[in-house]
LOTIMAR-81381 format. One line per 10 residues: number of its first residue (from 0); their letters; for each residue z, x, y of C-alpha. Coordinates in steps of 0.2 Angstrom, whole numbers, plus 5000, padded with zeros to 4 digits. Example, Ala and Ser with C-alpha at 12.3 -4.5 7.8 and 13.67 -1.06 7.14 Angstrom:
% residues 2
0 = AS = 5039 5062 4978 ~ 5036 5068 4995
END
This chain:
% residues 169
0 = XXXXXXXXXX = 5123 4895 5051 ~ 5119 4913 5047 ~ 5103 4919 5049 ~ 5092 4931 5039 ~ 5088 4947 5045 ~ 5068 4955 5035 ~ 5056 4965 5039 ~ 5045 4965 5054 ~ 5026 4960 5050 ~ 5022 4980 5051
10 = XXXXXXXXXX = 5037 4987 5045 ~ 5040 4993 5027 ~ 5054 4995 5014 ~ 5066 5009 5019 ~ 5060 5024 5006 ~ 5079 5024 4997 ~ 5077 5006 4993 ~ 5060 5008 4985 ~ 5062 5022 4976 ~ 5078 5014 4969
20 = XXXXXXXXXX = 5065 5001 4961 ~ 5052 5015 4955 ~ 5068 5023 4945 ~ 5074 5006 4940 ~ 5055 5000 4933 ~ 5054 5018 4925 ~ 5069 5017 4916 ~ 5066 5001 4909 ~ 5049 5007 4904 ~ 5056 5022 4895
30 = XXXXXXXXXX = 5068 5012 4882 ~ 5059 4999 4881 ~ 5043 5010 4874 ~ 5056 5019 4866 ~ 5059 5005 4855 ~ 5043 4999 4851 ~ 5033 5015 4844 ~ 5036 5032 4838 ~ 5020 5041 4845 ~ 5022 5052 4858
40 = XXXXXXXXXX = 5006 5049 4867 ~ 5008 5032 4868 ~ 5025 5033 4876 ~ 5024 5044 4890 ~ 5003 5036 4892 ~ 5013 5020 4896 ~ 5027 5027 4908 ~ 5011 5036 4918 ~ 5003 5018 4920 ~ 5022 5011 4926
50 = XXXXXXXXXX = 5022 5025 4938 ~ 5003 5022 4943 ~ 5007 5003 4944 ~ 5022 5006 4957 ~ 5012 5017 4967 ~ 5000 5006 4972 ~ 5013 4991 4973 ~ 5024 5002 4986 ~ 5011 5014 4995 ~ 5024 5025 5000
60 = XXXXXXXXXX = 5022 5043 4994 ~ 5040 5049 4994 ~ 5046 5036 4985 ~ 5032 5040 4974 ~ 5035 5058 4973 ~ 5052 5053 4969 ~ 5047 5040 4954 ~ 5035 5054 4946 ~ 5049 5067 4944 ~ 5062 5054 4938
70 = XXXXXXXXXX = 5047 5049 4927 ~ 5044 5068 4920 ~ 5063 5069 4916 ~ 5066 5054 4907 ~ 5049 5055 4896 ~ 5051 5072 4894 ~ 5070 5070 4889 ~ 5070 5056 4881 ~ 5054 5051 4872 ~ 5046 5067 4869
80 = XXXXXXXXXX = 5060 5079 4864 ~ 5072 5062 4860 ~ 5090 5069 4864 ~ 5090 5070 4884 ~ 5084 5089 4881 ~ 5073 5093 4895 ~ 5062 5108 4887 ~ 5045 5113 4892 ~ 5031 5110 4879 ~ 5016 5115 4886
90 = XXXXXXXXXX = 5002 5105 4875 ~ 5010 5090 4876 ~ 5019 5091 4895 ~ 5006 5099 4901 ~ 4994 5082 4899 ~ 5011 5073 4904 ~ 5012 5079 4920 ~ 4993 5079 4928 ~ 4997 5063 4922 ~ 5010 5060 4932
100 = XXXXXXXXXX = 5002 5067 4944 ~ 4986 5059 4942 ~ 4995 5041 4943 ~ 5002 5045 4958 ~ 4985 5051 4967 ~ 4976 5035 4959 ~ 4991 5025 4965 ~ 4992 5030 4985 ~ 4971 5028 4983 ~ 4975 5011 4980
110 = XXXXXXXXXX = 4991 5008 4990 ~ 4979 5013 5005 ~ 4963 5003 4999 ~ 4974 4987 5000 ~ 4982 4992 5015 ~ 4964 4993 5024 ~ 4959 4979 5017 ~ 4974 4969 5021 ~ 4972 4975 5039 ~ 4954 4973 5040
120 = XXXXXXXXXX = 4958 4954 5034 ~ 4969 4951 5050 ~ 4957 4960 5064 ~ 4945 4949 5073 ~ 4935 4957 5085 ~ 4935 4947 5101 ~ 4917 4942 5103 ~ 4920 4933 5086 ~ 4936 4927 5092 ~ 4924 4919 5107
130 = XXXXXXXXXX = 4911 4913 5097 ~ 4925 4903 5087 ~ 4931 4894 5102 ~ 4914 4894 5113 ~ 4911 4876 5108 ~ 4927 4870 5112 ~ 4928 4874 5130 ~ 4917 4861 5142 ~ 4901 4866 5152 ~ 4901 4885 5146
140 = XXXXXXXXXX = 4885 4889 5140 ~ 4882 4903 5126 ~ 4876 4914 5139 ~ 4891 4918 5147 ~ 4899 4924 5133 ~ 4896 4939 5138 ~ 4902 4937 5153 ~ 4919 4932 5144 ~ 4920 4947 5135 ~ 4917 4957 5149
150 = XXXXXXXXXX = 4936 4950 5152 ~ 4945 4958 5138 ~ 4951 4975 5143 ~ 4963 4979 5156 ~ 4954 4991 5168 ~ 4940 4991 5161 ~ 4931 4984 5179 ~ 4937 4975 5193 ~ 4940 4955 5193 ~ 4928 4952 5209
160 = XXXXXXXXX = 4915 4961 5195 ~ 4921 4951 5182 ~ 4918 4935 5192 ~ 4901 4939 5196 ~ 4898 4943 5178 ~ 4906 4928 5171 ~ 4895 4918 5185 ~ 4879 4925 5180 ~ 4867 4917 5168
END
C-alpha cells in the first residue's frame, strides 16, 4: 500500500508551488474579465481583488510579490492596452499598481491576522489546561493547583521544592 506523504502541521507550501496557483488564478481572472466587460477599470479593479483574495489565502510574501508582477503584466498587456503590449500609461497604471500593491499589503495583513488567530485557537495555557482536568483527578483539591503548576517548566526549581509546594495547602 503506498502511503502519502503532506505537509507537516506547521509547515507550508513550498513558495514555487504557490506561486504556480497565484499565476494560474490570475490568468484565469484576466481572460475571463476579458470576456465579460469592456471597461478598463473594471478589469484590472477585479484582477487586484484576485491577487488580494490570494494573498490572504497563501500568506506567503514571495509568492505574493510574484502573483502582483505576473498580475501587472497580464492586466497591463492584455486588458488595458489589448495586444500583449506592455506600455506604460501613467493615469491608468499608475492607479493599477498601488493597487497591486495595495492588495498585496491588505492580503499579508490578513494572511497574518488568521495566522494569529489560528494559532491563538490551538494555545492553551497550562493553568487552563489544569483547571480542565482538576475534577477528574481524585482527592486533589483546588488549592493545589498551584502547586501543579509550579511543575510545568523544566528548571524552573528543584522537584524536593516542587514536592513541598505540591504538598502544601
Amino acid at each position: 500500500m503506498a502511503r502519502r506523504r503532506g505537509l507537516a502541521a506547521g509547515e507550508r507550501t513550498p513558495a514555487g508551488l504557490t506561486l504556480a496557483g497565484g499565476v494560474v488564478a490570475v490568468t484565469v481572472t484576466a481572460m475571463v474579465m476579458a470576456l465579460l466587460t469592456d471597461t478598463v477599470s473594471e478589469r484590472v479593479g477585479v484582477l487586484a481583488a484576485a491577487v488580494l483574495l490570494f494573498t490572504a489565502v497563501a500568506g506567503d510574501s514571495r509568492a505574493a510579490a510574484g502573483v502582483a508582477l505576473i498580475a501587472w503584466a497580464t492586466g497591463n498587456g492584455f486588458l488595458i492596452n489589448r495586444l500583449g503590449e506592455l506600455r506604460w500609461r501613467a493615469p491608468v497604471d499608475d492607479r493599477f499598481a498601488a493597487g497591486l500593491l495595495g492588495a498585496v499589503a491588505l492580503g499579508m495583513i490578513i494572511a497574518q491576522l488568521r495566522r494569529g488567530l489560528r494559532n491563538r485557537r490551538r494555545w492553551r495555557p497550562v493553568r487552563h489546561l489544569l483547571a480542565a482536568e482538576a475534577p477528574r483527578v481524585a482527592g486533589l483539591r483546588p488549592g493545589r493547583l498551584a502547586g501543579i503548576a509550579a511543575l510545568g517548566g523544566p528548571g524552573r526549581q528543584s522537584g524536593q521544592q516542587a514536592r513541598r509546594a505540591f504538598d502544601e495547602p
